[in-house]
VEXVOZA-116634 format. One line per field, with one value per residue (C-alpha): x, y negated, z; residue number from 0; residue in one letter. Coordinates in steps of 0.5 Angstrom, whole numbers, plus 500, padded with zeros to 3 digits. Last residue first. Example, Ala and Ser with C-alpha at 12.3 -4.5 7.8 and 13.67 -1.06 7.14 Angstrom:
u 527	525
v 502	509
w 514	516
n 1	0
res S	A
end
This chain:
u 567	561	563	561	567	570	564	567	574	572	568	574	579	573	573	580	580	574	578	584	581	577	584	588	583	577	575	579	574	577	576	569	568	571	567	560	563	563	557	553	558	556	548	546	542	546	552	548	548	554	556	551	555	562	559	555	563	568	562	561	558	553	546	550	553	546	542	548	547	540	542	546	541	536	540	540	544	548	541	542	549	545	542	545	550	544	540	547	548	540	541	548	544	537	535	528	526	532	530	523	524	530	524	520	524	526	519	517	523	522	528	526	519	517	522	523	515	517	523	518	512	518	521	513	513	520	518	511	506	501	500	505	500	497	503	505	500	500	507	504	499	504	508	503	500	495	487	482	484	490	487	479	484	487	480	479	485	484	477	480	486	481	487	484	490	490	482	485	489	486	480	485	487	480	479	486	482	478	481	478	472	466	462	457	457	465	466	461	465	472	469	465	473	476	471	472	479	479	481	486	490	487	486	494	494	488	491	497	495	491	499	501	496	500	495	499	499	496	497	493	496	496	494	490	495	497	490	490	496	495	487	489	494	489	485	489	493	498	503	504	497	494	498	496	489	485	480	480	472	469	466	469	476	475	474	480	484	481	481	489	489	485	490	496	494	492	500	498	504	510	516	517	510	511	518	516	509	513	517	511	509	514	515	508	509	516	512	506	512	513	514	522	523	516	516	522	519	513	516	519	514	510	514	518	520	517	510	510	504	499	502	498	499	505	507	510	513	517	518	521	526	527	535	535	534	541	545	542	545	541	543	544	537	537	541	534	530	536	536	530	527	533	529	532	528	522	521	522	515	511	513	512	505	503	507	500	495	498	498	490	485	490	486	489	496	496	492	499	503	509	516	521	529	532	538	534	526	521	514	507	501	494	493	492	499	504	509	513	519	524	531	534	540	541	547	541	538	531	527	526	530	527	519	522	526	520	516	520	521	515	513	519	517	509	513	517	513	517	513	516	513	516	522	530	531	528	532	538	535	534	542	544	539	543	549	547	545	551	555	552	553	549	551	546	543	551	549	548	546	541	540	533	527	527	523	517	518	516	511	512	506	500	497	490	488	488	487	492	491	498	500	500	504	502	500
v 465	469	476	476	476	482	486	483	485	492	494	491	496	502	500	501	508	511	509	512	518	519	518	522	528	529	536	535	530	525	519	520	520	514	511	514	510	504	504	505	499	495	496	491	496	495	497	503	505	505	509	514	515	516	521	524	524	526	532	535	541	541	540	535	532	530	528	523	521	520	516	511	510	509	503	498	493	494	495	494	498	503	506	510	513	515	518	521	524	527	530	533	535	538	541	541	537	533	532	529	525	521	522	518	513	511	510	506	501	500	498	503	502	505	510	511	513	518	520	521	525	530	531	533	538	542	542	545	541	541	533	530	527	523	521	519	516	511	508	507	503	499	498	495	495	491	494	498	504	506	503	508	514	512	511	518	522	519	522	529	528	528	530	524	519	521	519	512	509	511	507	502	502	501	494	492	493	487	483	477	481	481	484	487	494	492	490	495	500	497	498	505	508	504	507	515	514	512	506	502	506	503	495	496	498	493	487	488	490	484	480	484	480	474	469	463	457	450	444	439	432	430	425	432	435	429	429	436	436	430	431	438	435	431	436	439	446	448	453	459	460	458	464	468	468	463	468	463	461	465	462	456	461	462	456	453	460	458	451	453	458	452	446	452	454	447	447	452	455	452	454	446	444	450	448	440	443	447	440	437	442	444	437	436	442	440	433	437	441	448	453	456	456	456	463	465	464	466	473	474	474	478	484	486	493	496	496	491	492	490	482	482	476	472	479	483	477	477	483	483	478	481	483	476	473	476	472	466	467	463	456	452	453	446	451	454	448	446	453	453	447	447	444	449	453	450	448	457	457	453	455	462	459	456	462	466	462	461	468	468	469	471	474	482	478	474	481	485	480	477	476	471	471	464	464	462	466	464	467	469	471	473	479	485	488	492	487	485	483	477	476	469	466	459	456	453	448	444	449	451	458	460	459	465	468	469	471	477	479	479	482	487	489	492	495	499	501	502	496	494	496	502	498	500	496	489	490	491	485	480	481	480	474	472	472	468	462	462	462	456	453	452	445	443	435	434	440	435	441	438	432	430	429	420	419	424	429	426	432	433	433	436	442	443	450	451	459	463	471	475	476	483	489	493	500
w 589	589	585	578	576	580	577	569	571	574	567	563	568	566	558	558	562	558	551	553	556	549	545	550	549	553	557	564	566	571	566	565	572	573	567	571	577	574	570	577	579	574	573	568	565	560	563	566	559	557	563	561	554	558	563	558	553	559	560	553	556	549	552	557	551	548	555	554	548	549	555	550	545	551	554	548	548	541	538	530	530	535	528	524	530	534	528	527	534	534	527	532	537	534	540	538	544	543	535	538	543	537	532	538	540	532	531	537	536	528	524	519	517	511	511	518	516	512	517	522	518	515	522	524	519	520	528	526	527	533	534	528	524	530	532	524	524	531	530	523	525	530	524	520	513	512	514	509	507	513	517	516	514	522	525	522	524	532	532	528	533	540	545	550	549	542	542	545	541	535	538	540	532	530	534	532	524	526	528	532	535	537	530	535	533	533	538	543	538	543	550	548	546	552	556	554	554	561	566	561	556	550	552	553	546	543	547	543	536	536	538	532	527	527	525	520	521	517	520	522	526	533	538	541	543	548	551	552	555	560	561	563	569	571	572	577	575	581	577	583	586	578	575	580	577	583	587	594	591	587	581	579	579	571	568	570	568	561	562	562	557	552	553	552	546	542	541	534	534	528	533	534	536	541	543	544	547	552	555	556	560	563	565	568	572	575	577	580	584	582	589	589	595	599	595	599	606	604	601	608	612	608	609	603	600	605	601	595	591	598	597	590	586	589	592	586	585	591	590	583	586	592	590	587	593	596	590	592	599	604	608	602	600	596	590	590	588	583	579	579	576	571	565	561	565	567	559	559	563	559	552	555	557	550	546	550	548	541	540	541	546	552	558	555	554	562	565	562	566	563	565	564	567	563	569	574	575	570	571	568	571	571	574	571	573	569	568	560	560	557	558	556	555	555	549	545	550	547	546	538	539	545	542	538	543	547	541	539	546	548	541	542	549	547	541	545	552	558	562	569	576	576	578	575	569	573	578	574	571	577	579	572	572	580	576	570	575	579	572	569	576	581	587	584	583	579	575	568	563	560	562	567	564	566	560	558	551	545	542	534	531	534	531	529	526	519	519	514	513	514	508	505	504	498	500
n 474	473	472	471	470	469	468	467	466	465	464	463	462	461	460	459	458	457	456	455	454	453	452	451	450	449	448	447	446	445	444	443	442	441	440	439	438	437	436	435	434	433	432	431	430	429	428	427	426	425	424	423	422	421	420	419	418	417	416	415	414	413	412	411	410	409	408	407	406	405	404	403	402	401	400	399	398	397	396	395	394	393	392	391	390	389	388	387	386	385	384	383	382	381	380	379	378	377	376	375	374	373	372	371	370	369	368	367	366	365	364	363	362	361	360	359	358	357	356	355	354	353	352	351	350	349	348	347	346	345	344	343	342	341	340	339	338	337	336	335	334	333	332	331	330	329	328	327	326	325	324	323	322	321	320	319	318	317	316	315	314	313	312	311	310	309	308	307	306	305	304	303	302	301	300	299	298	297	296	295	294	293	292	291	290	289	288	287	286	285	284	283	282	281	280	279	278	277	276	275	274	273	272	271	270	269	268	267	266	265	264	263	262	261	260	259	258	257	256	255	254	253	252	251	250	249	248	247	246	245	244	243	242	241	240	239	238	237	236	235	234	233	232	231	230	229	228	227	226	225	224	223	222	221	220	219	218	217	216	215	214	213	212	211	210	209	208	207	206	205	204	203	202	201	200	199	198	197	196	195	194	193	192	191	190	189	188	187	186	185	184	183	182	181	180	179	178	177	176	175	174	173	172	171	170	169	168	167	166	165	164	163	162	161	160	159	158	157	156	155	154	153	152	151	150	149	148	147	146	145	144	143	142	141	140	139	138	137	136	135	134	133	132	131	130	129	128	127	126	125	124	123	122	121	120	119	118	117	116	115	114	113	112	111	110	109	108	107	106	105	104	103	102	101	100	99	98	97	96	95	94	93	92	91	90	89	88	87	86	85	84	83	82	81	80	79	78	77	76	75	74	73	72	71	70	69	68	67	66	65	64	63	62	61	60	59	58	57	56	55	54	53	52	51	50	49	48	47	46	45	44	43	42	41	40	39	38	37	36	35	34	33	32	31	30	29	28	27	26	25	24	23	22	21	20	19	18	17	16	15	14	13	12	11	10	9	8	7	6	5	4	3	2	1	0
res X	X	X	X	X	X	X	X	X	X	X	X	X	X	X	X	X	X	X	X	X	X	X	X	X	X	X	X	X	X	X	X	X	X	X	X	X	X	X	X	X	X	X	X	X	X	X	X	X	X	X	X	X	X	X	X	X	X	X	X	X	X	X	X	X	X	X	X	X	X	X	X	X	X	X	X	X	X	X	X	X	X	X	X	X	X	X	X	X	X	X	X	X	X	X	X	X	X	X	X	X	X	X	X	X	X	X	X	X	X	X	X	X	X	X	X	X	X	X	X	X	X	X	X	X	X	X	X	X	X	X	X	X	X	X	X	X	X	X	X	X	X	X	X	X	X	X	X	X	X	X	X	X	X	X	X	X	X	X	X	X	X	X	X	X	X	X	X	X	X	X	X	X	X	X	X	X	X	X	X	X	X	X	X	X	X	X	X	X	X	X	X	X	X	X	X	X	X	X	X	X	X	X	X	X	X	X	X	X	X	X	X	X	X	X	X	X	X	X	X	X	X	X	X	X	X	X	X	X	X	X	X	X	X	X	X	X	X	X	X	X	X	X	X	X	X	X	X	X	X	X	X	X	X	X	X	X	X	X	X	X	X	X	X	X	X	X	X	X	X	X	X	X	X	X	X	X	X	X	X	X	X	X	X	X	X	X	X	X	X	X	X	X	X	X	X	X	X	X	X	X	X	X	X	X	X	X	X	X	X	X	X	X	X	X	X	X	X	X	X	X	X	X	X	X	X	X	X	X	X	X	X	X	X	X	X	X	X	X	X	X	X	X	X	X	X	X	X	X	X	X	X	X	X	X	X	X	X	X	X	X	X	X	X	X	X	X	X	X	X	X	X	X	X	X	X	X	X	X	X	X	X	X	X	X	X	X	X	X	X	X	X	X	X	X	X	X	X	X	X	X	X	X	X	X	X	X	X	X	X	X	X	X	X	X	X	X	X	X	X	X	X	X	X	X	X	X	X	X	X	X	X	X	X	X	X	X	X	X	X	X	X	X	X	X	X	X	X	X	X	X	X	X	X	X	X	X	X	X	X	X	X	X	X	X	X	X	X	X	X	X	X	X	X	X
end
């Protein structure tokens, strides 16, 4: 099939927006006593907490939007030298958040609340102008009697507790996480900024700026009805009128422009949508839709019933809402995610890898698709087609940890010992784990099983691992 545009709406847009005076410089430290390196440290700290919490969603495509969109509004942003991570948090909540060193996550309860794309770029533009803005970074620097490297180890609790305080069990007590939310709380002034700063980068990414107005009158609207039940968002962003009357006033000083729909964002809310209480109503949930015509995206609605009729092993249901996207719908990738599992459900090994390297084909820098063929070559004990996927593809994923645990499962099916315990080093290295990828390096260097070219990789890759720890440290 034909790729196809995506369909172009005229939707309004504001000119680019002229951000208030007085905003602090950017990279002026002289109001913090923390550097570019305290700020990075303590995002180190927050991701390798980030990697190990359940709390965190595993979901390849769902991550690669995020990503996708975060680096994009990033790009446009006022700093260009900032790193930023971006997750995604599984909690119905409504909430986002930003924490130092450009570390922003993202509740599931925000992407299925979100109208349209532009809703959710106005609340990530939003939380990466508190970034660039410093906000953080000077409120904690504030803190000179607390250890900014120690609250990063209760980063994820600490969030976990500013919209469900039961989530966070032994982790922290409720004590502790008011103290630490008092820290790092906005000020109306520091929302304005956001605000203002969010904009210029929505303007500047080509999304309808329109967006973020609307989600906040969304959220408003929201919590009229049951008082003390604000979305976290709220809790954590205070939201005043005035505050919407100033965004909304700003966007409207602006001009049409035509924008293109991503689709993909449909194909987001229809995923999560899809495995949300059982299958059996989140199947009536999506036909209800499209019975009533209530909906955006039409064909997103057949994906989640696909979704969920593979979800409850109902393959001659999810085969024919995949015939009916694969007639009527623009080709996608997520769509042929879902294809290929449901045409490989119960397949002979050698029929299913035909499935998958067909859709490899299609799409062959596809996360989910990789993820699935490498699943199912280790499965099937395929090492060395496993190590040549690997070898193929983690040139285009550097970062990656998977690619690395799966060569790791690989040598340990082989008894490759220097080379698993090199490979999960890598891993726990990109999982910002220093000292867990330290001491699989040191366990690749003791194997007996390496010649004195692999021994001499591992040792200088163990003395880089140490340097790069000891730089870490708090001077």
């Amino acid at each position: 099939m034909m790729k196809a545009l995506y369909p172009i709406v005229f939707l309004a847009c504001v000119a680019p927006v002229v951000l208030a005076d007085g905003l602090p410089e950017l990279g002026d430290y002289s109001a913090t006593v923390m550097s570019p390196l305290d700020e990075q440290r303590i995002a180190d700290e927050i991701m390798r907490d980030v990697y190990a919490s359940s709390q965190v969603l595993e979901d390849p495509e769902i991550n690669d939007y995020i990503d996708d969109l975060g680096h994009r509004l990033a790009a446009n942003g006022p700093d260009k030298y900032q790193r930023f991570n971006f997750f995604v948090v599984k909690d119905n909540s409504i909430n986002a958040f930003a924490m130092p060193g450009g570390v922003i996550g993202v509740h599931t309860g925000l992407l299925l609340a979100a109208k349209n794309e532009s809703e959710v770029a106005g609340v990530l533009g939003h939380e990466i102008g508190h970034v660039v803005q410093r906000h953080l970074a000077r409120m904690l620097a504030k803190q000179k009697n607390d250890s900014v490297i120690s609250m990063a180890t209760m980063a994820l609790a600490l969030l976990a507790a500013r919209s469900n305080p039961q989530l966070t069990g032994g982790a922290l007590t409720t004590a502790m996480a008011g103290s630490i939310q008092k820290q790092i709380d906005y000020t109306r002034e520091h929302e304005r900024e956001a605000d203002r700063v969010g904009l210029q980068i929505m303007a500047d990414a080509g999304f309808d700026t329109r967006g973020m107005p609307s989600f906040f009158e969304t959220l408003q609207k929201g919590t009229r009805f049951s008082e003390g039940s604000a979305p976290a968002f709220l809790r954590t962003h205070p939201l005043t009128v005035e505050r919407i009357a100033d965004v909304r006033n700003r966007v409207e000083q602006g001009s049409f422009r035509a924008i293109q729909e991503n689709p993909n964002f449909y194909f987001v809310k229809a995923k999560l949508l899809a495995n949300i209480g059982t299958a059996d109503s989140a199947i009536n949930i999506f036909r209800i839709n499209l019975q009533e015509k209530r909906y955006a995206n039409e064909a997103a609605e057949h994906y989640g019933i696909a979704l969920a009729m593979l979800r409850k092993n109902d393959l001659a249901g999810a085969n024919t809402e995949v015939a009916w996207l694969r007639k009527n719908a623009i080709a996608n990738a997520m769509i042929e995610t879902v294809a290929t599992q449901v045409a490989v459900a119960g397949q002979a090994p050698a029929v299913a890898e035909q499935r998958y390297l067909e859709a490899l084909r299609s799409y062959p820098d596809h996360r989910a698709l990789i993820y699935a063929y490498a699943e199912h070559l280790l499965g099937s004990r395929q090492a060395d087609k496993l190590l040549r996927l690997i070898a193929d593809k983690q040139d285009q994923f550097p970062d990656d940890p998977y690619f690395y645990e799966l060569k790791a499962r690989v040598y340990s099916m082989q008894g490759k010992t220097l080379l698993l315990h090199q490979a999960q080093g890598e891993a726990y290295a990109r999982r910002y784990n220093l000292r867990g990828a330290m001491e699989q390096m040191d366990l690749a260097a003791k194997a007996t099983d390496g010649d004195f070219y692999e021994k001499s990789i591992v040792e200088a890759r163990l003395n880089q691992l140490r340097q790069q720890l000891d730089d870490k440290r708090p001077n």
